[in-house]
VOROGU-196755 format. One record per residue (C-alpha): residue in one letter; z negated, y negated, x. Coordinates in steps of 0.2 Angstrom, whole numbers. Layout:
<rs>
[r A, [Z, Y, X]]
...
</rs>
This chain:
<rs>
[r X, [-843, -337, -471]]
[r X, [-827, -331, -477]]
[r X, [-813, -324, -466]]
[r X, [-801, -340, -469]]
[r X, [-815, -353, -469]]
[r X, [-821, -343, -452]]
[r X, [-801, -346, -446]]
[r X, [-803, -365, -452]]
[r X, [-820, -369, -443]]
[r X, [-812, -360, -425]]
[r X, [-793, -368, -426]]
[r X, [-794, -385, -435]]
[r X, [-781, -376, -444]]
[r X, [-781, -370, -463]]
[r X, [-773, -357, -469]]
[r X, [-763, -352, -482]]
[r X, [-768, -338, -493]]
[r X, [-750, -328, -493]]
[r X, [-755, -328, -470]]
[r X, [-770, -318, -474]]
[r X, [-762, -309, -487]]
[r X, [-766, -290, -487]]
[r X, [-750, -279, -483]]
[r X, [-750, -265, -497]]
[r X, [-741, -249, -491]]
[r X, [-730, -237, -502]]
[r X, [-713, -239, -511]]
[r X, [-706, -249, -524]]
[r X, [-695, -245, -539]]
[r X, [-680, -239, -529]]
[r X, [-690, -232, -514]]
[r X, [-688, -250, -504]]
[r X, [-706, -253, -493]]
[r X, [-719, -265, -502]]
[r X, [-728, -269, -485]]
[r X, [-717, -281, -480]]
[r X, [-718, -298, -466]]
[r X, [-715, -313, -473]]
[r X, [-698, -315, -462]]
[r X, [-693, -299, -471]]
[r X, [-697, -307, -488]]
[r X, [-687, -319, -485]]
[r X, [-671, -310, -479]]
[r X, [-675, -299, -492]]
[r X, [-674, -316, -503]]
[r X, [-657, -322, -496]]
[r X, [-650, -304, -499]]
[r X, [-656, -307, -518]]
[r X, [-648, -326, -518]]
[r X, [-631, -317, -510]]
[r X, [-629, -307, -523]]
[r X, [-633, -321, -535]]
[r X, [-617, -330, -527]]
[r X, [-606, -316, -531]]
[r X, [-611, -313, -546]]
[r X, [-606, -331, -551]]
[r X, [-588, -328, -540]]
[r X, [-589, -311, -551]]
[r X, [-590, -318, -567]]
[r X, [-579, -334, -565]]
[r X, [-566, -322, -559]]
[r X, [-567, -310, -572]]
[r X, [-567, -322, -585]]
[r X, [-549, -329, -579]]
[r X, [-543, -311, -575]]
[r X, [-547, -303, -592]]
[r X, [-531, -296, -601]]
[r X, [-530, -284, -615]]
[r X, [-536, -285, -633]]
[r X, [-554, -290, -630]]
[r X, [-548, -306, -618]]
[r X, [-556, -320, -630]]
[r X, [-572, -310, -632]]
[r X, [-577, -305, -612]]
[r X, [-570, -320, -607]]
[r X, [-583, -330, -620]]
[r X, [-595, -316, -612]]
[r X, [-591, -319, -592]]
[r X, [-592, -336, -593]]
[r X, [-610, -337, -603]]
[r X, [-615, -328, -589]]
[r X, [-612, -340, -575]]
[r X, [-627, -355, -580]]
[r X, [-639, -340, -579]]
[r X, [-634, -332, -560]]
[r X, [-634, -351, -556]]
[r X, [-649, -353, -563]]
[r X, [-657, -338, -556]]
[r X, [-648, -343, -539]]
[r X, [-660, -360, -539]]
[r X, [-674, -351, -540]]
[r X, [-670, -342, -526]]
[r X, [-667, -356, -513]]
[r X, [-679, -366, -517]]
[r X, [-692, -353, -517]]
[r X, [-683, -350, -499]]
[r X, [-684, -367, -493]]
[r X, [-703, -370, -500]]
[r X, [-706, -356, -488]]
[r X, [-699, -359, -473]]
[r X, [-681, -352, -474]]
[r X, [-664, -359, -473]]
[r X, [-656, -352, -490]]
[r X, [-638, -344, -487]]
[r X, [-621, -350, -492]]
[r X, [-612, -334, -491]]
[r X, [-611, -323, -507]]
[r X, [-612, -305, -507]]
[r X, [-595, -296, -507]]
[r X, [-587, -295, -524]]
[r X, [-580, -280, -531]]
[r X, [-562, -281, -537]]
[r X, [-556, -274, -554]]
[r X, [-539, -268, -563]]
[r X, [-543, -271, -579]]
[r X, [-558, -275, -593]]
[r X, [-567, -259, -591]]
[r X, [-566, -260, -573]]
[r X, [-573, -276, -574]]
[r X, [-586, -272, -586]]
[r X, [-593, -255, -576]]
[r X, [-593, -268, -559]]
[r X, [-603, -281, -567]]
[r X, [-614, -266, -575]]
[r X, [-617, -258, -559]]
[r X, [-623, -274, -550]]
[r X, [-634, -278, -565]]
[r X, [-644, -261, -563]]
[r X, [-645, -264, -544]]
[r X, [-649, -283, -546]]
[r X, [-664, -275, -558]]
[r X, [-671, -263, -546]]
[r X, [-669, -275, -531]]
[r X, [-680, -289, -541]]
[r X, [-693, -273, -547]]
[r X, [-695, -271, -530]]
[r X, [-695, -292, -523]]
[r X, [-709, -292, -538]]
[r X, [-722, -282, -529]]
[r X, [-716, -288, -512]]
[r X, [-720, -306, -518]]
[r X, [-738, -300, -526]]
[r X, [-742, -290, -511]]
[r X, [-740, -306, -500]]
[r X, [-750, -317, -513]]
[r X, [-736, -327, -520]]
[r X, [-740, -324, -538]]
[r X, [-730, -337, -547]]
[r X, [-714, -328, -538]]
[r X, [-719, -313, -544]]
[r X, [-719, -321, -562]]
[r X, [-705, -327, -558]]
[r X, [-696, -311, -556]]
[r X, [-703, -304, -572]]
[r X, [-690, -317, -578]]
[r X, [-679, -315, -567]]
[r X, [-678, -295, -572]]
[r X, [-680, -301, -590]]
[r X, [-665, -309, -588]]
[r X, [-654, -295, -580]]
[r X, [-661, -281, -592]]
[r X, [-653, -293, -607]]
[r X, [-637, -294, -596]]
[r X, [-637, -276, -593]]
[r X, [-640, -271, -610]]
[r X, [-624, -282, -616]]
[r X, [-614, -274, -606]]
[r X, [-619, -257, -609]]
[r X, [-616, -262, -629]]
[r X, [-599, -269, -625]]
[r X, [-593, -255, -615]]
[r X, [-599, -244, -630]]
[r X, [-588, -254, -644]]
[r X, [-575, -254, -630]]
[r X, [-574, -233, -629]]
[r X, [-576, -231, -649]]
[r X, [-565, -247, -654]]
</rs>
């Protein structure tokens, strides 16, 4: 008999499989821990919908704020990046909610910025921490059993590898233009 079906047959009680899921020990992309509860997970989760927040506080403020010869274009650019963070933002509190959690309200702290390049270094430097984070939830999520999150944050990283990637090529035409 298996070890849930055991568990069922004793309790009355069935089981889910991410409760029985098997811890797996070592590090992540970044050096976070992959064993993981799944109360951890989902602080872990509400640290990654935090940042999500911000980054939609980040870019609608950056878009408003941007002076200087490039305005028009890294305001266009800020602003197309807001219905992504949101969208990545959804994922993350329902995903919260469906397990167990009570999804935050309170963004991440936003970095200030003087001027475009500024701007563009912050929002690149959250991008790369936002990528390694969601590496890290990606093996979290698998090693708890929750496979269709872990999917989910391919996308998710997807996502912010193509932000990061425009920003790297802006701040290039930026320092040659």
């Amino acid at each position: 008999m298996a070890k849930n079906a055991k568990n069922e047959a004793v309790s009355g009680k069935k089981k889910s499989p991410r409760e029985d899921a098997p811890a797996v020990r070592g590090t992540g992309n970044g050096g976070g821990p992959v064993e993981i509860s799944q109360e951890e997970f989902l602080n872990a989760l509400n640290v990654d919908l935090a940042h999500e927040f911000a980054a939609v506080i980040l870019y609608r403020t950056y878009a408003s704020q941007v002076q200087g010869q490039w305005r028009m274009e890294l305001r266009q650019f800020f602003e197309a990046e807001i219905p992504d963070e949101l969208g990545h933002a959804q994922i993350l509190a329902d995903k919260i909610v469906s397990l167990g959690g009570t999804p935050t309200a309170v963004p991440a702290p936003v970095k200030p910025a003087g001027d475009a390049k500024d701007m563009l270094r912050n929002a690149l430097e959250d991008e790369i921490e936002t990528i390694g984070r969601y590496v890290l939830r990606r093996k979290q999520a698998e090693a708890l059993g929750l496979y269709g999150l872990a999917v989910n944050f391919d996308d998710l990283i997807r996502d912010e590898s193509n932000h990061r990637d425009e920003i790297q090529l802006l701040l290039r035409r930026r320092d040659t233009g």
